[in-house]
C-alpha angles and dihedrals in degrees: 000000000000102000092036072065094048101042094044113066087193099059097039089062101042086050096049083040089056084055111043115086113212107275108261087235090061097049100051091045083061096045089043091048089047092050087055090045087057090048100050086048089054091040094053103047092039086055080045090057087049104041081049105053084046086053093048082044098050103044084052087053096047084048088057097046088043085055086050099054097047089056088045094046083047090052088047098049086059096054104107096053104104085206095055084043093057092037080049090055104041094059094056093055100270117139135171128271100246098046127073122235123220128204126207137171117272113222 
């Protein structure tokens, strides 16, 4: 049986490779490199939720500002009404020279 073992290659190394344990070394680097895979992956999909909950933020903010613009663009295209421009003012406080405002308590 020995030199059946000596003179096959084949058979020396399985033999040496029935014996042989993994190298501790080589063990803990696997356990060590699956523990980093697990935190990427955690990493990653905690930076998706947020990316995504920045993504849902910001379209309602860009569906607010396009509302405002198409008051303001409303605003803009009566401009030019002497009527809507006095009615504008008015309502921010303005009055004419020659009347009196008076101020009362909102309730």
């Amino acid at each position: 049986m020995r030199r059946e073992r000596d003179t096959d290659p084949v058979a020396a190394v399985s033999h040496v490779l029935e014996r042989r344990a993994p190298h501790r070394l080589l063990v803990m680097l696997a356990v060590i490199g699956i523990l980093h895979l697990f935190f990427l992956i955690a990493v990653e999909l905690n930076r998706e939720l947020v990316h995504k909950r920045e993504i849902t933020r910001l379209s309602a903010e860009v569906q607010g500002l396009s509302e405002e613009l198409a008051a303001l663009q409303q605003v803009a295209g009566r401009g030019f009404d002497v009527g809507y421009r006095e009615a504008l003012a008015r309502n921010q406080g303005f009055v004419y020279p020659h009347e009196s405002l008076l101020v009362t308590r909102r309730e």
